[in-house]
C-alpha positions as CSV (number, residue, x, y, z in Angstrom):
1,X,-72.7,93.8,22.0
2,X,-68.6,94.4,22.0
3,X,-66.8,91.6,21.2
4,X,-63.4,91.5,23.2
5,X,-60.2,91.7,21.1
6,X,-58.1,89.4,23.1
7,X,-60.7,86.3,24.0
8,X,-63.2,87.2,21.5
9,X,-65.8,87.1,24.9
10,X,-68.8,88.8,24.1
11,X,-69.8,91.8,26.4
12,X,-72.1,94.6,26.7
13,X,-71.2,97.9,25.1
14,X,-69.3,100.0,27.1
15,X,-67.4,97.6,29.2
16,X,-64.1,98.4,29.9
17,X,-62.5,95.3,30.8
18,X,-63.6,91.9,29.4
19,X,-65.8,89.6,31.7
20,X,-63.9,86.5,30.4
21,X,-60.2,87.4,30.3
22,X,-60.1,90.6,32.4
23,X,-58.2,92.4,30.1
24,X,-58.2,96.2,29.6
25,X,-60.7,96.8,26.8
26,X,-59.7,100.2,26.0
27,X,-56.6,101.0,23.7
28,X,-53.2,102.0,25.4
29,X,-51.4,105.1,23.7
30,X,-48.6,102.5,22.1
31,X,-51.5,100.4,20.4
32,X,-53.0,103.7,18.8
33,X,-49.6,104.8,17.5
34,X,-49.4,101.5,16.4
35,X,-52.6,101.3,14.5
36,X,-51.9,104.9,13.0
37,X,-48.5,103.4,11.6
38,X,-49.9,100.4,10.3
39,X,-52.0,103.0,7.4
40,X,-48.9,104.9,6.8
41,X,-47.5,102.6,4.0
42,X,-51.5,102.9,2.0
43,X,-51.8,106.5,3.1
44,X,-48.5,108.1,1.8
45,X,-48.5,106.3,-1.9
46,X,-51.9,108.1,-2.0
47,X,-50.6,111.2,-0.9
48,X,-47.8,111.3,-3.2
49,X,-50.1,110.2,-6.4
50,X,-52.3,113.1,-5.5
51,X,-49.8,115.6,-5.2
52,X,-47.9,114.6,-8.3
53,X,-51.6,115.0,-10.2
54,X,-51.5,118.5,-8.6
55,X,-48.4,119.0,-10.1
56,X,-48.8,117.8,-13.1
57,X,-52.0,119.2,-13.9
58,X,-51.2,122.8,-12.8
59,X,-47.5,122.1,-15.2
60,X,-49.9,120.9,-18.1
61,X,-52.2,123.6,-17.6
62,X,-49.0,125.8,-17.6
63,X,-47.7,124.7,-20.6
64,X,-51.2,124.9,-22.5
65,X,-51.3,128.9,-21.6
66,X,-47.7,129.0,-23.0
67,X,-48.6,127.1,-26.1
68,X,-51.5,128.7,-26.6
69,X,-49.3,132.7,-26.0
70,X,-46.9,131.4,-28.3
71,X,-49.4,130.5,-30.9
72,X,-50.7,134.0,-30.8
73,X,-48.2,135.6,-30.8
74,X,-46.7,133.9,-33.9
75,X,-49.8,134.3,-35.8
76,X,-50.0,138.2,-34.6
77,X,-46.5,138.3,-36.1
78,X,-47.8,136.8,-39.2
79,X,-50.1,140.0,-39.6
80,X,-47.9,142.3,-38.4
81,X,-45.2,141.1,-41.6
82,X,-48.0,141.0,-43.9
83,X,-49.0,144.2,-43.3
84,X,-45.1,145.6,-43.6
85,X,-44.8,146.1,-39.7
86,X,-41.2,144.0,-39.7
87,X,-40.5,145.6,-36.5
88,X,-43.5,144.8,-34.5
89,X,-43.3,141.2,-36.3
90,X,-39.6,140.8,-35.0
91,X,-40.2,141.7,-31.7
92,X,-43.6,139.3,-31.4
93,X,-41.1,136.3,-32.8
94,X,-38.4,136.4,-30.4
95,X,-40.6,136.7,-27.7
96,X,-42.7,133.7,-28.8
97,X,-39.1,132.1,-28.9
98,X,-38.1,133.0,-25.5
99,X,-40.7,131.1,-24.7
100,X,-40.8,127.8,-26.7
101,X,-36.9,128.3,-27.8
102,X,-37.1,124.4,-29.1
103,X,-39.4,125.2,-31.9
104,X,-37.9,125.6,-35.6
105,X,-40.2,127.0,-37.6
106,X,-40.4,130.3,-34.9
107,X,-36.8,130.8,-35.7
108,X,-37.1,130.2,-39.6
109,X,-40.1,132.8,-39.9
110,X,-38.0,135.2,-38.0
111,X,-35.1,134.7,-40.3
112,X,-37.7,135.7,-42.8
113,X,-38.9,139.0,-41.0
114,X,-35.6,140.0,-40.7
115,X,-34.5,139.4,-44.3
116,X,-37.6,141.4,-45.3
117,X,-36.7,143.9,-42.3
118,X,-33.0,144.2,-44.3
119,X,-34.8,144.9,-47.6
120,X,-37.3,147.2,-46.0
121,X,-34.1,149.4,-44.9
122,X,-32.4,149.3,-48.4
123,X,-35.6,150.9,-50.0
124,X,-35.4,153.2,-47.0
125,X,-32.5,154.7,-49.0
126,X,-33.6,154.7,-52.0
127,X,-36.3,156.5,-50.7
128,X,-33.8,158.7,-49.1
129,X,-31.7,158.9,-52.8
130,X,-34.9,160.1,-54.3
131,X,-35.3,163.0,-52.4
132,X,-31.6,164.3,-52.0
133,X,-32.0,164.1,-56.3
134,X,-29.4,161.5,-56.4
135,X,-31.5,159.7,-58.9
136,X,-29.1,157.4,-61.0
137,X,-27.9,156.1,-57.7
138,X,-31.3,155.8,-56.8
139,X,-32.4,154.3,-59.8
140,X,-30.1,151.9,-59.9
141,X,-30.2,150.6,-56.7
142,X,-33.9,150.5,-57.0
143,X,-33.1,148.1,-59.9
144,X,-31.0,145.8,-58.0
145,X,-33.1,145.5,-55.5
146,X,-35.9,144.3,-58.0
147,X,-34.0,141.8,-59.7
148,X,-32.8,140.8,-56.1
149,X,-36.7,140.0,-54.7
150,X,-37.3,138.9,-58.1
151,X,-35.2,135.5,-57.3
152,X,-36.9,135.2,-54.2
153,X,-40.1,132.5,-53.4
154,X,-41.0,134.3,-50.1
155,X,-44.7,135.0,-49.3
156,X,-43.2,137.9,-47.3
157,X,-41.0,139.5,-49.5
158,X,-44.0,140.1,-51.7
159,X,-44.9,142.5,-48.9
160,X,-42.2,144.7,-50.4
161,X,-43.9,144.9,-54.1
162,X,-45.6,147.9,-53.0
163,X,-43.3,149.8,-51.1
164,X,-41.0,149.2,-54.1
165,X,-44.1,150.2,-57.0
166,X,-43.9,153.9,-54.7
167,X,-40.2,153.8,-55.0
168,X,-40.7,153.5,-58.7
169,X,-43.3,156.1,-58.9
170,X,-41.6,158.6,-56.6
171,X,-38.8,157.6,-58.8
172,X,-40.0,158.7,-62.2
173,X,-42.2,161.8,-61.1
174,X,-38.6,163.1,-60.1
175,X,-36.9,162.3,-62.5
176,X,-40.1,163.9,-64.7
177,X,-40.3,166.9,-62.4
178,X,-36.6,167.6,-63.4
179,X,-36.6,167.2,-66.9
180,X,-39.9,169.9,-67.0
181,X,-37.5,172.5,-67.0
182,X,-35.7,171.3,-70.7
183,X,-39.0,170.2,-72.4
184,X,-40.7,173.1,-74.5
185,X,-42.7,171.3,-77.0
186,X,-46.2,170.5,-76.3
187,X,-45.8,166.7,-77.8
188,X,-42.7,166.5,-75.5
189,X,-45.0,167.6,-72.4
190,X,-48.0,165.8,-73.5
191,X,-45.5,162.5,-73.1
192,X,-44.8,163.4,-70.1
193,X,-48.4,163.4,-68.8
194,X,-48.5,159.9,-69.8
195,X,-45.5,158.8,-67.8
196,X,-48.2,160.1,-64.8
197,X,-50.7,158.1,-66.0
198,X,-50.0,155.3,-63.5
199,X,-48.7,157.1,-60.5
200,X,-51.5,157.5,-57.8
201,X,-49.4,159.6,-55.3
202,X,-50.5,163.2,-54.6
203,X,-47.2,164.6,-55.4
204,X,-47.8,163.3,-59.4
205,X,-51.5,165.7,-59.5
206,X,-49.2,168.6,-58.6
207,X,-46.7,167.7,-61.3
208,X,-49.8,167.2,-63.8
209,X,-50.9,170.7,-63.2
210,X,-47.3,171.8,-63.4
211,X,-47.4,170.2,-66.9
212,X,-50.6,172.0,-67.6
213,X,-49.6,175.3,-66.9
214,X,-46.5,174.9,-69.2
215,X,-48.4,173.4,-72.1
216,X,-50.6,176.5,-71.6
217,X,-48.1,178.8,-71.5
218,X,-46.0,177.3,-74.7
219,X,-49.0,177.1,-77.1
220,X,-49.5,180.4,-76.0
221,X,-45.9,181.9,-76.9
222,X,-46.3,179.9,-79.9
223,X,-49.6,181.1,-81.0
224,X,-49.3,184.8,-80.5
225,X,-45.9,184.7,-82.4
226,X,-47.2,183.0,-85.4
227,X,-50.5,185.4,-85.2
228,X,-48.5,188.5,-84.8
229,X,-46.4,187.3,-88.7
230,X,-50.2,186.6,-90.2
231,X,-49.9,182.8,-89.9
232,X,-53.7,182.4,-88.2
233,X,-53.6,179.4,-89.5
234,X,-50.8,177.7,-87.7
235,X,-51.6,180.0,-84.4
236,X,-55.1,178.2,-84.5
237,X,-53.7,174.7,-84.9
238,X,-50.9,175.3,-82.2
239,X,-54.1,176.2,-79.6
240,X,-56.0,173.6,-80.9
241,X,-53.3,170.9,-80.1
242,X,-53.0,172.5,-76.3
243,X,-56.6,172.1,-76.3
244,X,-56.5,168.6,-76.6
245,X,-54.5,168.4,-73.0
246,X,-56.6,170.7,-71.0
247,X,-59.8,171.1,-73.0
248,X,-61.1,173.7,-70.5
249,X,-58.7,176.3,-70.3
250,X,-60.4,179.6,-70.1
251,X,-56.9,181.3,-71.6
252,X,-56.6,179.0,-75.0
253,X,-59.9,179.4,-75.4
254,X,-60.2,183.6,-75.1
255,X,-57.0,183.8,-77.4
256,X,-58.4,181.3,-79.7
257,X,-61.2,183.4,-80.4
258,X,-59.3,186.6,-80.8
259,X,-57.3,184.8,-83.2
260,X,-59.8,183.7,-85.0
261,X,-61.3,187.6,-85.2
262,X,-58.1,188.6,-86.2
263,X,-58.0,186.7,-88.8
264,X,-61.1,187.3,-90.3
265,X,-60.3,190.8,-89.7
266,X,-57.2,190.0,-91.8
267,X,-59.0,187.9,-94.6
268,X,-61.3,191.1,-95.2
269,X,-58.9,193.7,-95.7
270,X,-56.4,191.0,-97.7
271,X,-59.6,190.8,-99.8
272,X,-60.2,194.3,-100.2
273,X,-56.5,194.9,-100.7
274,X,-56.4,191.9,-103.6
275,X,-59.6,193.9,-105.0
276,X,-57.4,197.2,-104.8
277,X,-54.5,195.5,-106.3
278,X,-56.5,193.8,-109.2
279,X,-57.9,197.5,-110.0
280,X,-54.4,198.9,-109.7
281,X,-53.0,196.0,-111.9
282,X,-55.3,196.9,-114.6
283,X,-54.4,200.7,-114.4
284,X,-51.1,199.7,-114.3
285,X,-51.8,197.5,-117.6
286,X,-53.7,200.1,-119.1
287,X,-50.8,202.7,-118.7
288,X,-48.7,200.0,-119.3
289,X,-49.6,199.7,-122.9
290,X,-50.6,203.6,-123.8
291,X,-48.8,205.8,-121.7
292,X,-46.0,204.4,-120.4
293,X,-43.6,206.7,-121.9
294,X,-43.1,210.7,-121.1
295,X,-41.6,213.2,-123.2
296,X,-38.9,214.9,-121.2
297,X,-37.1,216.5,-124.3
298,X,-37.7,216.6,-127.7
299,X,-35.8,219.7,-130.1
300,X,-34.2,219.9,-133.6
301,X,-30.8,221.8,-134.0
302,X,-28.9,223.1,-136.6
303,X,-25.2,221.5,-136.7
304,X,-21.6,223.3,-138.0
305,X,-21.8,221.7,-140.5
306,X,-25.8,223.3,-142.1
307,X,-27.0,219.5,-141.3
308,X,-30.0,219.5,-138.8
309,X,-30.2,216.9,-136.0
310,X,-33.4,215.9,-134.3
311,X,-32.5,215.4,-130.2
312,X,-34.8,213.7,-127.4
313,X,-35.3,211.8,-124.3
314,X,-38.2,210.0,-122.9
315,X,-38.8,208.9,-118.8
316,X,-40.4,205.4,-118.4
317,X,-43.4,205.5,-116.3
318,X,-44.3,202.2,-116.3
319,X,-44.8,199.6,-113.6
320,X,-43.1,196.8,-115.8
321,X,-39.8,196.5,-118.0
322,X,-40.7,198.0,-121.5
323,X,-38.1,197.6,-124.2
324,X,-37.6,198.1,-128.4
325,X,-39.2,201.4,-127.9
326,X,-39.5,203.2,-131.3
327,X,-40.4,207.7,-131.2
328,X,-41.8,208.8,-134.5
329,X,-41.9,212.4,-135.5
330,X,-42.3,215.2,-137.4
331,X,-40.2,218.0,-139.0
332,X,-42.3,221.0,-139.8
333,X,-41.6,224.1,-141.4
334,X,-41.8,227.3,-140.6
335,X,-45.4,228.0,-141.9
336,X,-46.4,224.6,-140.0
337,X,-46.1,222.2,-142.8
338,X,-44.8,218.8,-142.5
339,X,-41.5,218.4,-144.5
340,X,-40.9,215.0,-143.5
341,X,-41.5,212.3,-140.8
342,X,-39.4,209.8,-139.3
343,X,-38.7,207.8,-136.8
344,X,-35.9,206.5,-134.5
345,X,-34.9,203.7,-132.2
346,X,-34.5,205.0,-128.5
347,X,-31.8,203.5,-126.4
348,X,-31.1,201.6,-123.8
349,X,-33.3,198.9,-125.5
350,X,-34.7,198.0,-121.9
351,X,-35.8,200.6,-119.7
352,X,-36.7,199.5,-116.1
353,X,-39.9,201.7,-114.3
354,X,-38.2,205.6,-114.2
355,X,-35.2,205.4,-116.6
356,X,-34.7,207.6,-119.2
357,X,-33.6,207.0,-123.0
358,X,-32.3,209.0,-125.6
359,X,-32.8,209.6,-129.6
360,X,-31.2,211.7,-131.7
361,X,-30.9,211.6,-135.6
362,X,-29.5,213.7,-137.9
363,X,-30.9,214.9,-141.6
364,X,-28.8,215.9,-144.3
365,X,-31.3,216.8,-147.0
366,X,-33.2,219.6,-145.6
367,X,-32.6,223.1,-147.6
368,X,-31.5,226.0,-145.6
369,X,-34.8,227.3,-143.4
370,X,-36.3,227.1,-139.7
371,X,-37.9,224.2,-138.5
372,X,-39.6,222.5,-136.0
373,X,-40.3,219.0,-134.7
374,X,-43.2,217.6,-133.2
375,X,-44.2,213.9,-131.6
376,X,-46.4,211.7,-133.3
377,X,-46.3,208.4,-131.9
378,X,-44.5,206.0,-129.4
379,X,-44.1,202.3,-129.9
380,X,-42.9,199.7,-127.0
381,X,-43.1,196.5,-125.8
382,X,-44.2,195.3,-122.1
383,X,-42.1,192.6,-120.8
């Protein structure tokens, strides 16, 4: 049953004009664009709520990738400065600010990068200083710079204590390598091995061995000059102290041991020569005391005057200083008989090994005759 919309007349379904009223039952084109007009004002509020949701969710969603892109990109930063990459850490930070330019603490950390990017450069030089050999410029800019990031409370700067530690290392194995050249003691050198001790870079194994070779090569020098004036001794001791640096050298240790044969070479025939000398000594004492006096001359003379004088000399053949040395004689006749005996002082007093002395003495009681003289005994004193 339809129910007619002017009369409210009730009517079978499809009718199309109302039994009651007669009116048209079915819509004219101005009373459909009038019931599509009456929904605009519900419709269009809906419309625009809906597409303002769009909106906003797709700008929410927007801004959630960009927060979230920003939040990487800081915290990649982060990793990059921590691990010295300044650069790579600048870069990540202004982009993250290009996108969210509002935000502080993005600006702040890359104020910080780029302080430690500034620092990074100034060891750059250093660096740079160091290998031209410009070391006190070096050095003392490597100083500055210490005392500098020293002051600073920054979690990033700290990033620099290792860059600066190699600075300091590359630093003193220069300024080591150089002073090699001056340094020819083995204590000296030895020191100079424990400057290394620390440094870990590959350049400071090369300077080690450097070291090595020259305390090799000075204990050497020193030992085989000391060995060659007889001091074995002190040639030993000077190995022995290289030694103690590089324990396994093949060359200390072969002229070590030819030292050492030398030397006992040395002690035996120092021995047998202190045996020969001992034996000579005592010859030398034994002719010392009984023959160390040689006649050279001995005669007796008649003078001008009828008085006979008695005339000698005597050659020291002793090792040692004799002195006080006293010749007796005889005065024989001409049948062999002894007419008298005397004796007489010699002079110099002191006769040195191979001088000669001289006697004479005159006697004025002989009677007219020929006569002879002949050596009895010597006296002297050894000094």
């Amino acid at each position: 049953m339809t129910e007619c919309p002017h009369c409210q007349h009730k009517m079978d379904d499809g009718a199309r004009f109302c039994s009651q009223c007669g009116k048209n039952l079915i819509g004219t084109p101005e009373q459909n664009s009038t019931a599509k007009r009456s929904w605009l004002p519900i419709i269009t509020p809906i419309i625009m709520l809906v597409v303002m949701g769009v909106a906003l969710y797709f700008v929410y969603d927007y801004q959630k990738d960009v927060n979230s892109e920003v939040v990487a990109m800081k915290k990649e930063a982060e990793q990059e400065a921590l691990a010295g990459e300044y650069r790579e850490a600048e870069k990540l930070l202004v982009g993250a600010i290009d996108r969210r330019p509002e935000i502080e603490a993005l600006k702040q950390e890359l104020g910080s990068v780029q302080e430690a990017l500034t620092w990074d450069k100034e060891l750059e030089t250093v660096g740079q200083w160091i290998e031209e050999g410009s070391l006190k410029k070096a050095n003392e800019k490597l100083t500055a710079i210490q005392e500098a990031l020293r002051q600073e409370d920054s979690r990033l700067l700290v990033t620099l204590v290792p860059k600066m530690n190699e600075m300091d290392s590359r630093l003193t194995l220069k300024e080591v390598n150089q002073e090699l050249s001056k340094l020819t003691n083995v204590d000296e050198l030895a020191g100079k091995l424990n400057t290394l001790s620390g440094l870990n870079l590959e350049e400071a194994s090369k300077v080690r061995d450097k070291i090595f070779e020259k305390i090799v090569n000075q204990s050497t020098k020193k030992a085989e000059a000391a060995a060659g004036e007889k001091r074995y001794a002190e040639a030993i001791a000077t190995i022995d102290q290289g030694l103690q640096y590089v324990s396994n050298d093949e060359k200390l240790i072969q002229l070590k041991e030819r030292i050492q044969q030398e030397k006992s070479a040395f002690e035996q025939a120092e021995q047998q020569r202190l045996e020969s000398a001992m034996q000579q000594a005592a010859q030398d004492e034994l002719r010392n005391q009984t023959q160390a006096l040689e006649v050279a001359d001995l005669s007796i003379t008649k003078d001008e005057f009828g008085d006979f004088k008695v005339k000698g000399s005597l050659k020291s053949v002793a090792t040692q200083i004799i002195s006080t040395v006293t010749v007796k004689y005889d005065i024989l006749d001409k049948d062999g008989k002894v007419v008298r005996s005397e004796s007489v002082k010699v002079f110099p007093n002191y006769m040195n090994p191979g001088d000669q002395g001289t006697f004479e003495k005159v006697h004025y009681e002989l009677e007219e005759g020929e006569y002879s003289v002949e050596m009895t005994e010597m006296e002297w004193l050894v000094e």
